[in-house]
Structure formats: C-alpha cells, structure tokens
C-alpha positions as CSV (number, residue, x, y, z in Angstrom):
1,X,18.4,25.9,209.7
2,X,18.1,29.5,209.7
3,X,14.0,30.0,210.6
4,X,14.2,33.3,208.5
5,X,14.4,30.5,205.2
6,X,11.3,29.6,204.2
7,X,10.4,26.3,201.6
8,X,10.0,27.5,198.5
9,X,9.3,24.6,196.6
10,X,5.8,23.1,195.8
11,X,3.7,26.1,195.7
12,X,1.0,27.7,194.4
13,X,1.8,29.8,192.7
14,X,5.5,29.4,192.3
15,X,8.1,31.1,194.6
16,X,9.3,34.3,192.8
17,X,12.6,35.5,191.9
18,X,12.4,38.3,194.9
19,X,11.3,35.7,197.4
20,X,14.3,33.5,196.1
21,X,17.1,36.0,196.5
22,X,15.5,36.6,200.1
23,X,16.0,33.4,200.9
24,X,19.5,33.3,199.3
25,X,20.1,36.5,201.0
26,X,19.7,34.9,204.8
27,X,21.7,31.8,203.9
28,X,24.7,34.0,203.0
29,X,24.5,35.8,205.9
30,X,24.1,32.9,208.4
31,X,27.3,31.4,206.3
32,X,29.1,34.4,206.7
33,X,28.3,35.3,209.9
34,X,27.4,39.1,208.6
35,X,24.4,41.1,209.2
36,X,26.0,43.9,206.9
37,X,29.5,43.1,205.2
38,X,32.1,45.6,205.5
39,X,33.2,47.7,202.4
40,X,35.6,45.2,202.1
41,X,33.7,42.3,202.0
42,X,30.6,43.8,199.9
43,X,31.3,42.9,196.4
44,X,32.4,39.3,197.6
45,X,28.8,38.5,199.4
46,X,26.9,39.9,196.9
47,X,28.2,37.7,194.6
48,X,27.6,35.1,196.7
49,X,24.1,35.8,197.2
50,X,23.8,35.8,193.5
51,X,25.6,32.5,193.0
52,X,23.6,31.1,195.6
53,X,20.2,32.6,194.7
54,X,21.4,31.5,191.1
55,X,21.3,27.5,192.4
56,X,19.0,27.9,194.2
57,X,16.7,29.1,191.1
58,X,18.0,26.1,189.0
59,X,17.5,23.5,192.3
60,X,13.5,24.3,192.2
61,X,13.2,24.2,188.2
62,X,14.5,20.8,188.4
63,X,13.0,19.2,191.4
64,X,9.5,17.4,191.1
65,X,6.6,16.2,193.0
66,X,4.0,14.0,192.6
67,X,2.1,16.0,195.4
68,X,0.0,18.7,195.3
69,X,1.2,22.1,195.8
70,X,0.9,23.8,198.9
71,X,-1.7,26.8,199.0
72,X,0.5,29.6,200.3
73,X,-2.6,31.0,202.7
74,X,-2.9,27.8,204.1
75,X,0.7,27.5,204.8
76,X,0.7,30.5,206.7
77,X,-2.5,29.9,208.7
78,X,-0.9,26.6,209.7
79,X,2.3,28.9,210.8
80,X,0.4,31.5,212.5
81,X,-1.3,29.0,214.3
82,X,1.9,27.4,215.6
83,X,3.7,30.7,216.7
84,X,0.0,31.4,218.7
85,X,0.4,27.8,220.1
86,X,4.0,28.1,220.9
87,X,3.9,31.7,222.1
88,X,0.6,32.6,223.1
89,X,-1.9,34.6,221.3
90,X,-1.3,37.9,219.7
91,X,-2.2,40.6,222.5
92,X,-2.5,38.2,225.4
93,X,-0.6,39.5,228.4
C-alpha cells in the first residue's frame, strides 16, 4: 500500500471531504503510475480521482465499528514515535 494513504475510518472527528480526496488523490496516481498526467490524460484522472474519492466517501458512511474511535493526536504520536524508532530521532546525526 501506498504509505502516503492514511486510514480514515474510525476517527474522531470524522475524516473530511479534503483529507478524502487526498487520499483518493495518491491511490490514482500509484494506479496510474503518474505524478502529473499529461494534457492528454488530465480530464480522464481527475475523473478518476472523483469516482474514486466518490467510493471512497460512500465506503466510510457505511462501514461500522463497535470500537472506539481513534483520537487523531494519539494516532500521530504513535506514528511519530515509530518513524523516531525506525529512523532515529529528529536532529540526531
């Protein structure tokens, strides 16, 4: 999976339409293969991104969860701490 994609579902508070098309955004171009379409390509990819940002959308409206959501904070401490376990920490050379 792309890393750029982030979960979006089970949070508080919910993921937002922005953060969905983001998301939507990187799957296209990891399908695609394109940073940046050509001209030529450009109405066809954004219109995928909006079909898939579109799913995506109705995918987390209908999914549910008999967990709590997920502070968003907390989630990223957790991540932060990861990339300073995994990489070292920031400024350390």
């Amino acid at each position: 999976m792309c890393r750029n994609i982030k979960t979006l579902f089970n949070f508080e508070p919910p993921a937002t339409e922005d953060e969905v098309r983001a998301a939507s955004l990187q799957f296209v171009r990891k399908l695609s293969g394109f940073q940046k379409p050509s001209k030529a390509n450009q109405e066809r990819f954004d219109r995928a991104v909006d079909d898939v940002a579109r799913v995506a959308q109705d995918l987390l409206a209908g999914l549910t969860t008999g967990a709590a959501p997920r502070n968003r904070e907390v989630e990223a401490q957790k991540a932060r701490d990861r990339a300073a376990k995994r990489f070292g920490a920031p400024g350390a050379a």
